[in-house]
Residue frames relative to the residue before (quaternion, step in Angstrom):
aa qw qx qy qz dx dy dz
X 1.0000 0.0000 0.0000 0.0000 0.00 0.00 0.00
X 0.5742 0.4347 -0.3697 0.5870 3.86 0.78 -0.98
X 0.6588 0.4641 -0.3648 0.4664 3.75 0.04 -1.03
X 0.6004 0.3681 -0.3784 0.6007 4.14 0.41 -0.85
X 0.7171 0.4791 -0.3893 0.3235 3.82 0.11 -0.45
X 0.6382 0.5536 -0.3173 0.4307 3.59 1.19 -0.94
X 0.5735 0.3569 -0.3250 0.6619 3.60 1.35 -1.11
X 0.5740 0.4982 -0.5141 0.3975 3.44 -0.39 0.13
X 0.6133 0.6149 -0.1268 0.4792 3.33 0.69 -1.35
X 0.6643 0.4629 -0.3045 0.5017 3.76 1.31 -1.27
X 0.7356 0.4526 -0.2412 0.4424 3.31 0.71 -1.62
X 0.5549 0.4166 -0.5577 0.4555 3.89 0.81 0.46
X 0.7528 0.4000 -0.3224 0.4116 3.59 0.85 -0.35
X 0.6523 0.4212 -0.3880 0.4965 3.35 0.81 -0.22
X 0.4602 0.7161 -0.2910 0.4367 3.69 1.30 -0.01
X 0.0890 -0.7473 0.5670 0.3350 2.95 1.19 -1.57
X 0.4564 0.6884 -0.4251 0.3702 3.67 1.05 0.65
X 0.1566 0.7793 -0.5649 0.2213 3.64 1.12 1.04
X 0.8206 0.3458 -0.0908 0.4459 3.25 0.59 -1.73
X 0.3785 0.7434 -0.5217 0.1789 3.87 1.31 0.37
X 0.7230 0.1057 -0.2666 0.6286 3.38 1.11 0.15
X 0.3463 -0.7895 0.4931 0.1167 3.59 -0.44 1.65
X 0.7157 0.2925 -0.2615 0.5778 3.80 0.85 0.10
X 0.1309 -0.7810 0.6105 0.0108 2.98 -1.43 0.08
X 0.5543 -0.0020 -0.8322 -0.0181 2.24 -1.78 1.06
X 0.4528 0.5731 -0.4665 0.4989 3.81 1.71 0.25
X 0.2887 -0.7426 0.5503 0.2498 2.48 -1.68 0.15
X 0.6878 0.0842 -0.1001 0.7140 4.01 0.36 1.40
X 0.5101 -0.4690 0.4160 0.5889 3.52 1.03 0.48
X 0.9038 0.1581 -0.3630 0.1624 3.69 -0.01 0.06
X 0.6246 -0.3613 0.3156 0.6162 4.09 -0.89 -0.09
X 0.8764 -0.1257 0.0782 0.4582 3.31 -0.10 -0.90
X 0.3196 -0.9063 0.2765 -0.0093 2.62 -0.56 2.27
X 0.3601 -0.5651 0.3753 0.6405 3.79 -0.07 -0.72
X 0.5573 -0.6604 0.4495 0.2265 2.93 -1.76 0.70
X 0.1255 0.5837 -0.7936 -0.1172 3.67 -1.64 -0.01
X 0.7335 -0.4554 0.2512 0.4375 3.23 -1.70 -0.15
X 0.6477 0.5957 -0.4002 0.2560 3.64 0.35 -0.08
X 0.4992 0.7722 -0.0840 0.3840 2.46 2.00 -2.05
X 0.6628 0.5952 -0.1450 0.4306 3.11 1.01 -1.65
X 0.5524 0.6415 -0.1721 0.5038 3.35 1.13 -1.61
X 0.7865 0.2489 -0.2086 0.5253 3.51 -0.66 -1.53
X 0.6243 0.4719 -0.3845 0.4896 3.94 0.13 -0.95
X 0.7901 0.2751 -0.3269 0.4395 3.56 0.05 -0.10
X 0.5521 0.5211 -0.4572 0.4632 3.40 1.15 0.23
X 0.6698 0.5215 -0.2750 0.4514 3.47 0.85 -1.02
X 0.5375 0.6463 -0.2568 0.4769 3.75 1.40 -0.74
X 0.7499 0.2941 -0.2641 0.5306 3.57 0.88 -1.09
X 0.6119 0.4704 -0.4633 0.4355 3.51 0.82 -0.58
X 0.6345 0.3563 -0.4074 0.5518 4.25 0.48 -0.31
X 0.5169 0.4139 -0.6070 0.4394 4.04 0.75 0.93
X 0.7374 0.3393 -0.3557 0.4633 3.40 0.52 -1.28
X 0.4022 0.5648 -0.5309 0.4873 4.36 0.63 0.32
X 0.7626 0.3317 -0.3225 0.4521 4.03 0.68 -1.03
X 0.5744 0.5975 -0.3538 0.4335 3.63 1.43 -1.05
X 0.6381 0.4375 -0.3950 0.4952 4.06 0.63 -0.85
X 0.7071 0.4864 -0.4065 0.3134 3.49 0.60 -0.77
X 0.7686 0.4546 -0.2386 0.3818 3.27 1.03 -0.28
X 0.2024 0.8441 -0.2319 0.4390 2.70 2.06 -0.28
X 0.8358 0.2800 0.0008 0.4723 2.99 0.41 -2.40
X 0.3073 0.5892 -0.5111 0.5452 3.90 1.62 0.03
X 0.8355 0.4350 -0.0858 0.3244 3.09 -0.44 -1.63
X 0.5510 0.4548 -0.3244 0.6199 3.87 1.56 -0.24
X 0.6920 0.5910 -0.2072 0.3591 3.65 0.33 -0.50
X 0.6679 0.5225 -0.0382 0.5286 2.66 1.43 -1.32
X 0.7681 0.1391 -0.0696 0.6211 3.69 0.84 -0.53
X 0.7251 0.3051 -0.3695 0.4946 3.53 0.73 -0.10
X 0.5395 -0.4772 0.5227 0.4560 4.34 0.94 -0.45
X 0.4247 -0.6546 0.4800 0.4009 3.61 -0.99 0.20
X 0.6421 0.4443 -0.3952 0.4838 4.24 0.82 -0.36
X 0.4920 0.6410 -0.5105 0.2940 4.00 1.05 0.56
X 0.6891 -0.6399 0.2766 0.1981 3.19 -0.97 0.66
X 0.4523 0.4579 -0.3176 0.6964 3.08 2.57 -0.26
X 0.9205 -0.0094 -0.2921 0.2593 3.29 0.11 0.53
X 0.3621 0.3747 -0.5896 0.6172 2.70 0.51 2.06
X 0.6107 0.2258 -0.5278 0.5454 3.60 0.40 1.12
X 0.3058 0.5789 -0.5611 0.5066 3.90 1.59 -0.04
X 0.8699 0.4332 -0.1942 0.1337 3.00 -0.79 -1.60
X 0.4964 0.5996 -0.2870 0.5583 3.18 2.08 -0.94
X 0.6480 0.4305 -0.4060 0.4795 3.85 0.70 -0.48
X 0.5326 0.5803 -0.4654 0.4038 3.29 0.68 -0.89
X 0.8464 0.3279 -0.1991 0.3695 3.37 -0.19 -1.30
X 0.5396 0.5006 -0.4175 0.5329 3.72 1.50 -0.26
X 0.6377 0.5452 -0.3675 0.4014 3.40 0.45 -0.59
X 0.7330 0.4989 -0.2787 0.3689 3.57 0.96 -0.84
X 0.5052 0.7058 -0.0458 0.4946 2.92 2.19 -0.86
X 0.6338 0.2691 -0.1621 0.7069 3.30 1.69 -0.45
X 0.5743 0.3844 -0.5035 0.5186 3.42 0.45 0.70
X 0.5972 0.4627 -0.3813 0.5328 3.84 0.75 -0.70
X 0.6755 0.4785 -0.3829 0.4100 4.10 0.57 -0.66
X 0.5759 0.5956 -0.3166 0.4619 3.53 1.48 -1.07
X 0.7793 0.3724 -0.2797 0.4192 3.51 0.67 -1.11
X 0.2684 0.7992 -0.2603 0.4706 3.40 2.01 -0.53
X 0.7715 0.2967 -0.1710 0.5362 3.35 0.20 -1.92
X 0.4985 0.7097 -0.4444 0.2242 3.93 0.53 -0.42
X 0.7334 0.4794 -0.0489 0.4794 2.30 0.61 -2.75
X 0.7272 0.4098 -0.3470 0.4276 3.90 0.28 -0.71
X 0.2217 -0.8439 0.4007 0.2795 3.78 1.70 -0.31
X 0.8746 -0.2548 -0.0232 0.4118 2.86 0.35 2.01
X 0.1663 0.8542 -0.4671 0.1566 3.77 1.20 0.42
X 0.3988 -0.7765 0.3942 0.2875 3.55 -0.16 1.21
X 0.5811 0.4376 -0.4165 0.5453 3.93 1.10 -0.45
X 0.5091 0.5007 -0.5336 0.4532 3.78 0.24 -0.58
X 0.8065 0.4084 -0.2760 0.3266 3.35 -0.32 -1.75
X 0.6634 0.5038 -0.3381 0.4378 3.95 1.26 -0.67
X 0.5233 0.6537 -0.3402 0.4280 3.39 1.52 -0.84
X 0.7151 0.5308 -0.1115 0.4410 3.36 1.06 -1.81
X 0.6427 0.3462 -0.3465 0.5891 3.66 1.51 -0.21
X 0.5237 0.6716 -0.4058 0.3316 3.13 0.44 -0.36
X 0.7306 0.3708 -0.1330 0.5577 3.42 0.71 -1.70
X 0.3726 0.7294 -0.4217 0.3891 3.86 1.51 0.03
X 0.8418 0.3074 -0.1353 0.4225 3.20 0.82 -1.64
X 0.4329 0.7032 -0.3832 0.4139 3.67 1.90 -0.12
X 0.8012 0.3283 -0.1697 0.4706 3.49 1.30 -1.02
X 0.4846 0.5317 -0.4990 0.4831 3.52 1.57 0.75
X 0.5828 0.5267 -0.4028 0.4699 3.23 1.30 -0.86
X 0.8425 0.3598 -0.3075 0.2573 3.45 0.05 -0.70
X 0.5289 0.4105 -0.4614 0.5821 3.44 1.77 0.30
X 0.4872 0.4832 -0.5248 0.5038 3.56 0.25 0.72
X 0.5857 0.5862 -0.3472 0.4391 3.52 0.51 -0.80
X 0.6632 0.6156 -0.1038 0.4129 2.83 0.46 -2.02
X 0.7877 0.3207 -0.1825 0.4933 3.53 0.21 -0.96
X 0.5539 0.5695 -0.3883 0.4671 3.42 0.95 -0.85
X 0.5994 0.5770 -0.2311 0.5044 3.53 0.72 -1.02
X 0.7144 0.3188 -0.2351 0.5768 3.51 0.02 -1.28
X 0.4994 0.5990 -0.4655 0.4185 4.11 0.21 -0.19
X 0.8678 0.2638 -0.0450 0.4187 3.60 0.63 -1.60
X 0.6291 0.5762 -0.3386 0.3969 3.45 1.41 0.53
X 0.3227 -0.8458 0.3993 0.1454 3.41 -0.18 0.81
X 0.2289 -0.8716 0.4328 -0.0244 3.42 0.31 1.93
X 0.4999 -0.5030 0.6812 0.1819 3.61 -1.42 1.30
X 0.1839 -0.8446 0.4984 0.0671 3.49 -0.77 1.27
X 0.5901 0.6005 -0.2280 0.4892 2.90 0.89 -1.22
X 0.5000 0.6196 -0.3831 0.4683 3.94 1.19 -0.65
X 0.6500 0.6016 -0.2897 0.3628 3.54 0.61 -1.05
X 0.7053 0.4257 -0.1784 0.5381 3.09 0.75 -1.78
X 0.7035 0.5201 -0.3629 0.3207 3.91 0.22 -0.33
């Protein structure tokens, strides 16, 4: 999903669909705006990125829960959490400043911090041998 988001993320810039919604956090002043082809573009970037905002949160439910809150899954959770939120503030960032070329590098940049760290994350959770029955209780 992060990885569908970065290429997502490309094809608004190679698109030239940065500014298809020219405000933020709406889009045309509204949630769901009408569409053209950019419109379409940026509005569906900003859409998947407020999935992977609900996916960390549960993420970090679901880290806590089986790993304790002082585990190391979820305190690289929680780091997404807040990176994730952190790349929505650069997105609306890159709007308002209409397309600032450091913003937009700043905003990739921290792109590939939160692929790295769901890799991590999973890599981790892969090699740990989890008390089920804990969950369910």
């Amino acid at each position: 999903m992060v990885l569908f988001q970065i290429t997502l993320g490309g094809i608004v810039r190679v698109t030239e669909s940065g500014l298809g919604c020219p405000d933020w956090p709406l889009c045309d002043g509204q949630i769901v705006p009408e569409f053209d082809f950019h419109t379409a573009i940026e509005w569906g970037h900003r859409v998947s990125g407020a999935f992977i905002g609900i996916l960390i949160i549960i993420i970090n439910v679901i880290s806590v829960k089986f790993y304790g809150r002082k585990s190391a899954q979820s305190s690289i959770s929680l780091s997404l959490l807040l990176l994730v939120v952190l790349e929505g503030v650069l997105g609306g960032i890159t709007v308002l400043t209409e397309l600032a070329w450091w913003i937009r590098l700043i905003h990739l940049g921290v792109s590939f911090v939160i692929l790295f760290l769901f890799a991590y994350l999973f890599s981790s959770i892969r090699n740990i041998k989890v008390n089920r029955k804990s969950f369910i209780s």
